[in-house]
One Martini backbone bead per residue (centre of mass of N, CA, C, O) as a GRO file, in nm:
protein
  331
    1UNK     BB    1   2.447  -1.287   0.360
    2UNK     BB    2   2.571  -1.106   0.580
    3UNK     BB    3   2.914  -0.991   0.791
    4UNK     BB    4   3.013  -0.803   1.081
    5UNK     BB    5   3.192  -0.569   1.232
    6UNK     BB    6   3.126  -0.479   1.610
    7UNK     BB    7   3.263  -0.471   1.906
    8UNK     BB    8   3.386  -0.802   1.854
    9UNK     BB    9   3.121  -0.838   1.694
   10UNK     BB   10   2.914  -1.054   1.460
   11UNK     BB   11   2.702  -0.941   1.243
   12UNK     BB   12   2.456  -1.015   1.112
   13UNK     BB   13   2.258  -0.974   0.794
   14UNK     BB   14   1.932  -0.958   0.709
   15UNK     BB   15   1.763  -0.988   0.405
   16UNK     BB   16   1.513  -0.860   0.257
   17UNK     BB   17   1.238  -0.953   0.105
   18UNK     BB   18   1.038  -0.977  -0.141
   19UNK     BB   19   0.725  -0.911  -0.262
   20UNK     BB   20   0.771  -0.748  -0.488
   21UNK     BB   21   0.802  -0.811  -0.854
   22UNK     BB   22   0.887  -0.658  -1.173
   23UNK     BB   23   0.906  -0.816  -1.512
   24UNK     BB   24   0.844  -0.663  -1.810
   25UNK     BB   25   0.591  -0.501  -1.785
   26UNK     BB   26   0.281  -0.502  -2.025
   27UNK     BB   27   0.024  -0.253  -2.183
   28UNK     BB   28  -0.282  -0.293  -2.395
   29UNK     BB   29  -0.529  -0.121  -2.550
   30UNK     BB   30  -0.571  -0.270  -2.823
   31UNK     BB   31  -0.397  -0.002  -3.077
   32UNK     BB   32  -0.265   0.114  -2.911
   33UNK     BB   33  -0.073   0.265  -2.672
   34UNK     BB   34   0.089   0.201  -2.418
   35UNK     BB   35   0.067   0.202  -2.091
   36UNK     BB   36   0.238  -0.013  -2.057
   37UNK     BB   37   0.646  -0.013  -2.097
   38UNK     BB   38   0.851  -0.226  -1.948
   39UNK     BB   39   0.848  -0.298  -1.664
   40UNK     BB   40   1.082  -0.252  -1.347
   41UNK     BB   41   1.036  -0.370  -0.998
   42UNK     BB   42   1.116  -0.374  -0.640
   43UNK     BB   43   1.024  -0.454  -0.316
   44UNK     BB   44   1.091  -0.460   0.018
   45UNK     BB   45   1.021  -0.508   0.301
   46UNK     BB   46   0.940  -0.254   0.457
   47UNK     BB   47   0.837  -0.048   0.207
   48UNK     BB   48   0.778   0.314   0.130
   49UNK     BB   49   0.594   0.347  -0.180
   50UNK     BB   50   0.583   0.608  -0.421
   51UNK     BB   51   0.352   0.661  -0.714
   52UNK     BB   52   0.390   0.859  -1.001
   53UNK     BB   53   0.231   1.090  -1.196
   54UNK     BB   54   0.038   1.167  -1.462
   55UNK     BB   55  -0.233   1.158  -1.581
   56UNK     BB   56  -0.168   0.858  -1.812
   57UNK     BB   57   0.091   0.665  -1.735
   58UNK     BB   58  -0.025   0.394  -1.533
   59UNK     BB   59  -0.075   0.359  -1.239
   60UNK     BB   60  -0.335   0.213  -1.209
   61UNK     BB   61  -0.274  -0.040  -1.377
   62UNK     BB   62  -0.047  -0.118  -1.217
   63UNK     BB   63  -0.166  -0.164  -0.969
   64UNK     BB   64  -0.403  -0.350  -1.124
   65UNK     BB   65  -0.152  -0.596  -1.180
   66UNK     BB   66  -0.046  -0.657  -0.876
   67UNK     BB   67  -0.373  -0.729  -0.809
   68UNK     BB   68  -0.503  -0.933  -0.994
   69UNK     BB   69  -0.710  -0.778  -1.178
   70UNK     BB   70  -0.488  -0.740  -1.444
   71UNK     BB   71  -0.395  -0.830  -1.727
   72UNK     BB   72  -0.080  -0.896  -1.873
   73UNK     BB   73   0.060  -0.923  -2.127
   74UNK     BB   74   0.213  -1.095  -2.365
   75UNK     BB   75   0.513  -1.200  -2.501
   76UNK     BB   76   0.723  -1.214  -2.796
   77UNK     BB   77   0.913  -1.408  -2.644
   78UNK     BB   78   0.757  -1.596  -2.411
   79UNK     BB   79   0.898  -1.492  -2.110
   80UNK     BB   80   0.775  -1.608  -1.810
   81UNK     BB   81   1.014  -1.436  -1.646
   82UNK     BB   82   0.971  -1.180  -1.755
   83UNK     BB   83   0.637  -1.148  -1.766
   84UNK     BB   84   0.609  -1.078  -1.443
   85UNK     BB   85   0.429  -1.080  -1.100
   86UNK     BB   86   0.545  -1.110  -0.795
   87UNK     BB   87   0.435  -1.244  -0.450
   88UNK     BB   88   0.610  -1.350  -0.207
   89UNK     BB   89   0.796  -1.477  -0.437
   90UNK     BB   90   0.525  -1.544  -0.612
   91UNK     BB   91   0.324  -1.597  -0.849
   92UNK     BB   92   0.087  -1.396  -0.981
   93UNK     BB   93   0.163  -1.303  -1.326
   94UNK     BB   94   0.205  -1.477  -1.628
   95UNK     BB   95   0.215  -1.432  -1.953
   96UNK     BB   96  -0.125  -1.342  -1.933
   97UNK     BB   97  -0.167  -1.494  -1.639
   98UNK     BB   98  -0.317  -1.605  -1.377
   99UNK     BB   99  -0.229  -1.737  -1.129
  100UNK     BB  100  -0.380  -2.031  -0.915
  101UNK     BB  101  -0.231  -1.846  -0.650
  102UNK     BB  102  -0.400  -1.567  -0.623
  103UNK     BB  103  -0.579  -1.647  -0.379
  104UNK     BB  104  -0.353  -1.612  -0.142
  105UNK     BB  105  -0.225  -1.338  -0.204
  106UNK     BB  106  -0.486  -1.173  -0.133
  107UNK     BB  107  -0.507  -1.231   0.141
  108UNK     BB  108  -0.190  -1.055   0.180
  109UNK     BB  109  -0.350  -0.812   0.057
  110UNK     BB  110  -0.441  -0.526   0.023
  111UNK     BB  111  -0.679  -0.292  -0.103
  112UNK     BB  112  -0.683   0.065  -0.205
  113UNK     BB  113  -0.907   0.317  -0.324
  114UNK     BB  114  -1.083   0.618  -0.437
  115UNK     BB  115  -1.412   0.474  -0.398
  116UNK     BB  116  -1.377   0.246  -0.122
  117UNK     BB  117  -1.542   0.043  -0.120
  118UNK     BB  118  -1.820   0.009   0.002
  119UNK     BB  119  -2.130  -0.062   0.164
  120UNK     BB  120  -2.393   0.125   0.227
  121UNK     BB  121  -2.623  -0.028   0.409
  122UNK     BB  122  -2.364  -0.121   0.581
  123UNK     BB  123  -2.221  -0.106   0.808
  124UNK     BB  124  -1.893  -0.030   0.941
  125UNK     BB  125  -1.858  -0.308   1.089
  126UNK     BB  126  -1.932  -0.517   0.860
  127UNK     BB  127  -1.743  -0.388   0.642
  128UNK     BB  128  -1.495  -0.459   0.765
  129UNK     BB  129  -1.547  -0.785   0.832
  130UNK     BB  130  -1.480  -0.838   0.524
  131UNK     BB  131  -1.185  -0.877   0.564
  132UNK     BB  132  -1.225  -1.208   0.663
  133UNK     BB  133  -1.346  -1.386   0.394
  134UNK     BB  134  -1.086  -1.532   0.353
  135UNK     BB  135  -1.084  -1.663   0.673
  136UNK     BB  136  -1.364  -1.773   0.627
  137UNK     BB  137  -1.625  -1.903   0.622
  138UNK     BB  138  -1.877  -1.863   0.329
  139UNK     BB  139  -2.108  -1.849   0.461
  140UNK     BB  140  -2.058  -1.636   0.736
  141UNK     BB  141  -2.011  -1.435   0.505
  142UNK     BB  142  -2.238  -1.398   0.307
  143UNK     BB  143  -2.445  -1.393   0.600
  144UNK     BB  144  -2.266  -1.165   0.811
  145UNK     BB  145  -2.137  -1.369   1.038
  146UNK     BB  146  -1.988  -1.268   1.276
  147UNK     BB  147  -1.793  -1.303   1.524
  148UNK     BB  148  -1.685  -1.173   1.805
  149UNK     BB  149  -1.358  -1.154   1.753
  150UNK     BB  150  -1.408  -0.994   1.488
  151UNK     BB  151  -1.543  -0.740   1.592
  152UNK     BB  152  -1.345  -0.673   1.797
  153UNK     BB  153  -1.148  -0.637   1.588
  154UNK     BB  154  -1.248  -0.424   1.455
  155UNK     BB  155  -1.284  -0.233   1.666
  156UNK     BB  156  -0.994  -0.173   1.673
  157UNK     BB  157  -0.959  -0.057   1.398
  158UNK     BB  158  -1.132   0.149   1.442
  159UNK     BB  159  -0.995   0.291   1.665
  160UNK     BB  160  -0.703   0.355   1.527
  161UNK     BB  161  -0.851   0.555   1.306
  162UNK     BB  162  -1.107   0.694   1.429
  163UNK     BB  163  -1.410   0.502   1.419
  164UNK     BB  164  -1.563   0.395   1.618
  165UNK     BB  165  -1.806   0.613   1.680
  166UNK     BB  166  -1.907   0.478   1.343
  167UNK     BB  167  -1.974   0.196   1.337
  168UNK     BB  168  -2.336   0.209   1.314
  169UNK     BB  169  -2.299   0.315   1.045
  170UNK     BB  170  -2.359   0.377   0.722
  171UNK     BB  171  -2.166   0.419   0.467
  172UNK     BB  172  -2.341   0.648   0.362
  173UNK     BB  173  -2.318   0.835   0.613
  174UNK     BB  174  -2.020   0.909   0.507
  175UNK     BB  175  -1.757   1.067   0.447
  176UNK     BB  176  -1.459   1.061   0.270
  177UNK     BB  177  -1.272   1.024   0.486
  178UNK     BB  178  -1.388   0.798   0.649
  179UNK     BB  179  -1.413   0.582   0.403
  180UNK     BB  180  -1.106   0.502   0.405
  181UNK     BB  181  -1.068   0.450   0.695
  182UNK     BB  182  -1.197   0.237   0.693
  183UNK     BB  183  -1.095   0.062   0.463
  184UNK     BB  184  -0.819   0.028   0.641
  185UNK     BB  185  -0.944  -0.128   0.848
  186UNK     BB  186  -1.014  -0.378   0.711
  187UNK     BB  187  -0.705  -0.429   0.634
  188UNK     BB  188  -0.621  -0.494   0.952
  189UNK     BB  189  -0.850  -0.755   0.926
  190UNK     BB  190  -0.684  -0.908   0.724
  191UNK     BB  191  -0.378  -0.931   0.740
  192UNK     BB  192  -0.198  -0.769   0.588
  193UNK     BB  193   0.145  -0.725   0.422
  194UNK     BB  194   0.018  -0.584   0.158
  195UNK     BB  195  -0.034  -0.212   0.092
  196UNK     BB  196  -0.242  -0.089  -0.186
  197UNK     BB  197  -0.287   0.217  -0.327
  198UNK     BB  198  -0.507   0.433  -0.526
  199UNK     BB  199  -0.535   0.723  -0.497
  200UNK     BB  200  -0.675   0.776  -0.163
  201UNK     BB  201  -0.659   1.119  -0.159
  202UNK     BB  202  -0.804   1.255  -0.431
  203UNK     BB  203  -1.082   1.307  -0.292
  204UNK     BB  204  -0.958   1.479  -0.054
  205UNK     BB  205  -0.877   1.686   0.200
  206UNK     BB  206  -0.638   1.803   0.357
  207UNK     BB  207  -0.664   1.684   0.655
  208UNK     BB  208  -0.751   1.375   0.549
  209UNK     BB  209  -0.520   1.352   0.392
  210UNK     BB  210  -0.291   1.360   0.628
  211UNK     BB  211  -0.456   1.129   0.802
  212UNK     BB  212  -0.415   0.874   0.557
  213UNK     BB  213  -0.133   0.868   0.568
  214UNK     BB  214  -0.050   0.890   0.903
  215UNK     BB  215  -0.184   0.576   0.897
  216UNK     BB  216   0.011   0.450   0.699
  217UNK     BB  217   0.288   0.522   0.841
  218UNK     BB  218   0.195   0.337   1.086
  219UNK     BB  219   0.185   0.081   0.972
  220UNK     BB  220   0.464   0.071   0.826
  221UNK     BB  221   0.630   0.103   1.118
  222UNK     BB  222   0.460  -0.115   1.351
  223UNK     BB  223   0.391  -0.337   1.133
  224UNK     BB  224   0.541  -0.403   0.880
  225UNK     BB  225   0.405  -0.273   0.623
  226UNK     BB  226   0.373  -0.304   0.310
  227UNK     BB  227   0.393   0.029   0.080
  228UNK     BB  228   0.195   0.113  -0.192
  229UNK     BB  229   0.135   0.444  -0.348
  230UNK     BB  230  -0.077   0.606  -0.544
  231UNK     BB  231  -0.009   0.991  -0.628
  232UNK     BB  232  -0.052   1.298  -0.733
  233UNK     BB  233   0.098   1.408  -0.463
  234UNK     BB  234   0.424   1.513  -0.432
  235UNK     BB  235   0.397   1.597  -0.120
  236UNK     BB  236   0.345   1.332   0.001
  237UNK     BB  237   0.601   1.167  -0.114
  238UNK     BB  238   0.802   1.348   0.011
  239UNK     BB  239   0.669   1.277   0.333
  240UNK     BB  240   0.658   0.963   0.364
  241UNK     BB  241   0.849   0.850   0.112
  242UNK     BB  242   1.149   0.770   0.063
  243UNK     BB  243   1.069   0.657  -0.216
  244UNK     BB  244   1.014   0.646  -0.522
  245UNK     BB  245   0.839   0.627  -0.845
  246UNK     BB  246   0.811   0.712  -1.200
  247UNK     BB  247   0.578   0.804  -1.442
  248UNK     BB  248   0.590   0.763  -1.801
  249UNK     BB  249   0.412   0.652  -2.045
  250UNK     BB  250   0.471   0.380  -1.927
  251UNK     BB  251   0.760   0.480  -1.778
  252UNK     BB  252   1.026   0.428  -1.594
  253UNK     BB  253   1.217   0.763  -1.470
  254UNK     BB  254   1.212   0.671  -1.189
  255UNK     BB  255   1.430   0.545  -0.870
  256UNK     BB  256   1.431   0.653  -0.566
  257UNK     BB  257   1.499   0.911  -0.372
  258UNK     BB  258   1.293   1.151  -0.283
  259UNK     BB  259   1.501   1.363  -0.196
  260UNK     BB  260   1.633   1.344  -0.526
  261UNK     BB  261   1.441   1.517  -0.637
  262UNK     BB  262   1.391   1.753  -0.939
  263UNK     BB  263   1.226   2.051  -1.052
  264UNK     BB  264   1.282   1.938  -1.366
  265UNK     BB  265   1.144   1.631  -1.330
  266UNK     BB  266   0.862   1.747  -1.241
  267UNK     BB  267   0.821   1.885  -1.516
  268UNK     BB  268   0.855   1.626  -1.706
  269UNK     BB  269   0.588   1.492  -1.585
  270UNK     BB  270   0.390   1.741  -1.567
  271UNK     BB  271   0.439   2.027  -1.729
  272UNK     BB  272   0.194   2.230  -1.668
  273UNK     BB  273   0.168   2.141  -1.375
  274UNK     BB  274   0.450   2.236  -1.226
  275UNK     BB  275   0.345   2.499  -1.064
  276UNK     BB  276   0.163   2.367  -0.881
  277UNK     BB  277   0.364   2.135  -0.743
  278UNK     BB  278   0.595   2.319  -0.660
  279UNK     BB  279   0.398   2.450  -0.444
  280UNK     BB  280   0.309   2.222  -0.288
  281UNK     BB  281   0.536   2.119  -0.221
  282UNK     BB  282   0.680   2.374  -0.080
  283UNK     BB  283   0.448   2.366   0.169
  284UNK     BB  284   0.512   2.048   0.164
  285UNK     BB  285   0.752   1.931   0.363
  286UNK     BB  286   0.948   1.728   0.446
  287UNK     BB  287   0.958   1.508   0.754
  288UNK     BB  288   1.162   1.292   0.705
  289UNK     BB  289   1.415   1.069   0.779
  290UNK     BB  290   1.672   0.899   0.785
  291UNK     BB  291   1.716   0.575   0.885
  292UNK     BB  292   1.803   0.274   0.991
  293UNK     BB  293   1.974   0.053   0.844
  294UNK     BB  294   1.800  -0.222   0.957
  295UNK     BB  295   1.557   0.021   0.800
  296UNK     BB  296   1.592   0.156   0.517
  297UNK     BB  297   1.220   0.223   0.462
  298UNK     BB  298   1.166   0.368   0.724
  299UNK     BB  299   0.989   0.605   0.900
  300UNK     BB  300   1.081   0.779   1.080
  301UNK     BB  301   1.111   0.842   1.392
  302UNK     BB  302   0.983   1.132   1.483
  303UNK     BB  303   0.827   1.252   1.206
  304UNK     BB  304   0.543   1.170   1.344
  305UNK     BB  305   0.280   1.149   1.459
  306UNK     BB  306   0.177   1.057   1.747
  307UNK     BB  307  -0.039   0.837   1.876
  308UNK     BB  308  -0.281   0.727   2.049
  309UNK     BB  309  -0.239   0.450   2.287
  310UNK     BB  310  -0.522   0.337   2.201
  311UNK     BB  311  -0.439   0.274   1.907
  312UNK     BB  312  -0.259   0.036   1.999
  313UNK     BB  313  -0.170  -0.258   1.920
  314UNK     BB  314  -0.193  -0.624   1.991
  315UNK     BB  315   0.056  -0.828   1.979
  316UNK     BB  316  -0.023  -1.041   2.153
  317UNK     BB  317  -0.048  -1.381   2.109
  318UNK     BB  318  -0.211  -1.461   2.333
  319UNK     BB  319  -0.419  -1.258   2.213
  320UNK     BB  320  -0.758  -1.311   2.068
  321UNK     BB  321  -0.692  -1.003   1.930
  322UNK     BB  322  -0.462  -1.045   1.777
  323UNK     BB  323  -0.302  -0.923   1.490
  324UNK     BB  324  -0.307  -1.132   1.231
  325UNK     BB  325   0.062  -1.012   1.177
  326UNK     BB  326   0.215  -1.051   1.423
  327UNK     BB  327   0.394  -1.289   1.382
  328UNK     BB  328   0.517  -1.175   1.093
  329UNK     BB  329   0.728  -0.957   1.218
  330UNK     BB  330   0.935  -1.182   1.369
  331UNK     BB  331   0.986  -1.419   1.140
   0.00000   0.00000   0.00000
């Protein structure tokens, strides 16, 4: 904690905590090559960064290890500090062993997949409501009973990402770019505080593919979300994300500011796809600016859509349906 001199006042600066923390960690499948090797690097909260690489660099893996889903390697000299992924500060897993608290932070991250991972039979509204799982007693989960204020409450998410309209269709019956944005309201209700999302736009079109995106930066905006984002398209990671992260071999060849990547570095990443990559980058020029310094990782206000303030969030305390993360934002 620093103290700083402004116009004869004191100002406190209080240090944003880490959410992610990744120490050291190796994956290897078999007796191949390492997918993950030796991989180190912190996020703190309310920062959007994206995970880059061509594909086979390890950024899938690198998601499902961070997201409790997949064991990290053990150490060969057992440093169970140096081995080991934290989730707000706290274990996810040490030295090739998922932590018995991972199931507390897993209520507390989002993940969002490629594949949407809706069910397809059960309507829209119910997908959502899936989201509260962690949260809602195990019956009523099982046999998908919500109360009214978590449908109201999906409702609402369904809402603010434009999906209102098609709560009572079935999964099945949606477009990808619709199951994507459902797959986000999900994590709306879930009250997610980090949300973790592995090549979301992959296999969307273009429009889709900016609507998932300008959702997930206002989300990172409004709501004070961390979010780690794996992109194949490095021209939306330098649209919407201050930092960078670059996986090559399964190895950080880079971590720093988006807008200091250089054309040569890109060329290193992706090889043969270079022409095509610097083509999309050039078409879909950076959009935000440097915020300001009290929130070093926010996308700027005003360099993205505003959205229509009927999908604004009710953050307020007392009232029924305030969104499950509303009161740790000013925690």
């Amino acid at each position: 904690m620093q103290a700083c001199q402004l116009a004869g006042m004191n100002i406190i600066e209080i240090p944003h905590p880490t959410v992610v923390d990744v120490r050291g960690v190796s994956k290897r499948f078999g007796r191949g090559a390492p997918v993950l090797d030796d991989v180190s690097f912190s996020i703190k909260r309310g920062e959007m960064v994206a995970l880059i690489g061509a594909s086979g660099s390890g950024k899938s893996t690198l998601i499902r290890s961070i997201a409790g889903l997949l064991p990290i390697d053990r150490g060969a000299d057992g440093d169970a500090e140096k081995n080991a992924i934290r989730l707000f500060e706290r274990p996810m897993q040490r030295n090739g062993r998922i932590d018995g608290g991972a199931r507390e932070m897993r209520s507390r991250t989002g993940v969002i997949f490629q594949q949407f991972n809706l069910v397809p039979r059960l309507t829209v509204l119910t997908n959502v409501c899936l989201g509260r799982l962690g949260r809602t007693a195990a019956w009523r989960g099982t046999l998908g009973r919500f109360t009214m204020d978590e449908q109201m409450l999906a409702m609402r998410a369904l809402d603010r990402v434009g999906m209102a309209e098609h709560a009572l269709k079935r999964g099945c019956d949606l477009s990808g770019g619709q199951q994507q944005r459902a797959a986000i309201a999900r994590t709306l209700v879930q009250g997610a505080e980090l949300l973790i999302a592995d090549e979301p736009i992959a296999s969307l079109d273009p429009a889709s593919a900016r609507r998932v995106m300008d959702i997930l930066a206002d989300m990172n905006r409004r709501d004070g979300i961390t979010v780690l984002v794996s992109l194949h398209q490095v021209e939306y990671a330098l649209k919407y994300c201050p930092r960078t992260i670059a996986l090559k071999a399964g190895k950080i060849v880079y971590d720093g500011p988006s807008a200091a990547l250089t054309e040569a570095q890109f060329c290193n990443l992706y090889g043969a796809e270079c022409d095509d990559i610097l083509f999309a980058k050039n078409d879909l020029a950076p959009a935000w600016r440097r915020p300001d310094a009290d929130l070093p990782q926010f996308v700027a206000a005003g360099h993205l859509p505003v959205p229509d303030s009927r999908h604004a969030p009710v953050n307020d305390a007392h009232s029924a349906h305030a969104w499950p993360h509303a009161d740790r934002r000013t925690a």
